[in-house]
N, C-alpha and C positions, 0 to 999 in steps of 0.2 A: 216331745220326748215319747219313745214307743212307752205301751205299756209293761208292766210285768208280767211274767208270765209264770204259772205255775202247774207242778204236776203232768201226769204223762196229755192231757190235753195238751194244755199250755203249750209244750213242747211242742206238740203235732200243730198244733197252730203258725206255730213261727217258724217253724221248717216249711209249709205250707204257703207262708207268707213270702217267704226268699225264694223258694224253688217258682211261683208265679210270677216273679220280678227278674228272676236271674236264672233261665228254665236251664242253662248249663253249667248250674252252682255247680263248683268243686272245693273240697274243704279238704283243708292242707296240715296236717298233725308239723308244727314245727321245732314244739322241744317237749316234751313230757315227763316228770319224776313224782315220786310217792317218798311219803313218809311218813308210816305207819300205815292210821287208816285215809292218810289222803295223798289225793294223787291233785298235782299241777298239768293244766295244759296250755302251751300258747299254740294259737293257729292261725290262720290265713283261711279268709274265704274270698272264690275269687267267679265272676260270671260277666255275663253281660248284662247289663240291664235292658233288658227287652218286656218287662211289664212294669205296672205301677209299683212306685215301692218308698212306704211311709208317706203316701199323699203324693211323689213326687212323678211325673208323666216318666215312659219309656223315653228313653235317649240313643238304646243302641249302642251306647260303650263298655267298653270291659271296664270294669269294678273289682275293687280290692278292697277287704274291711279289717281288720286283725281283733284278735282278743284274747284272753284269757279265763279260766276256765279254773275253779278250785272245787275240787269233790271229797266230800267225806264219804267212808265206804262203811258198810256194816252190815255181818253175814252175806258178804260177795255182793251186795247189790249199792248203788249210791243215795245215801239216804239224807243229803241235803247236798246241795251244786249254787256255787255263788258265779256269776259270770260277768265278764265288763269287756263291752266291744266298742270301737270304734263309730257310734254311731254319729258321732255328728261328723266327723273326716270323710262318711258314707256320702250321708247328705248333702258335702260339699260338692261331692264328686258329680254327682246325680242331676245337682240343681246348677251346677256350671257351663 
C-alpha cells in the first residue's frame, strides 16, 4: 500500500511519482460540487505506463486510476484534503 502523503511536499512527491511512471499523465476533473467550505471532486487519471510505478516495471499500456477528492477550504486556501483512489484496480492494470 503506497504511503501517506502529507503537506505541500508530500504532494510534489506523488505528482513526481506518477508524472515518472505515466510521463503523459492527464487528469480529468469529472464531477465537482461544494458545500460551504467544502468542495467534492471525482477524477480520472489517465497515462501510459512507461516508468516504474509502486514497485511495478514499465509495461507500456495506457492506464486509468479514478478517485475522489474532499477539501475543506478556509480563508480561500484548502486547509485539510482527504483523498481515496483506486490503487489497487492500478496495480492490477500494471501488474497484468
Amino acid at each position: 500500500m503506497p504511503e501517506e502523503h502529507r503537506g505541500v511536499d508530500g504532494l510534489l512527491e506523488m505528482v513526481e511519482t506518477f508524472r515518472s511512471a505515466l510521463p503523459d499523465l492527464a487528469v480529468t476533473v469529472d464531477h465537482q460540487f461544494a458545500d460551504g467550505d467544502y468542495v467534492a471532486t471525482r477524477f480520472t487519471v489517465r497515462g501510459t505506463h512507461d516508468g516504474e510505478l509502486l514497485g511495478a516495471p514499465p509495461t507500456g499500456r495506457p492506464v486509468a486510476v479514478t478517485g475522489i477528492t474532499v477539501s475543506r477550504c478556509e480563508d480561500g486556501r484548502i486547509a485539510e484534503e482527504w483523498e481515496l483512489v483506486d490503487v489497487a484496480g492500478l496495480l492490477q492494470r500494471v501488474a497484468a
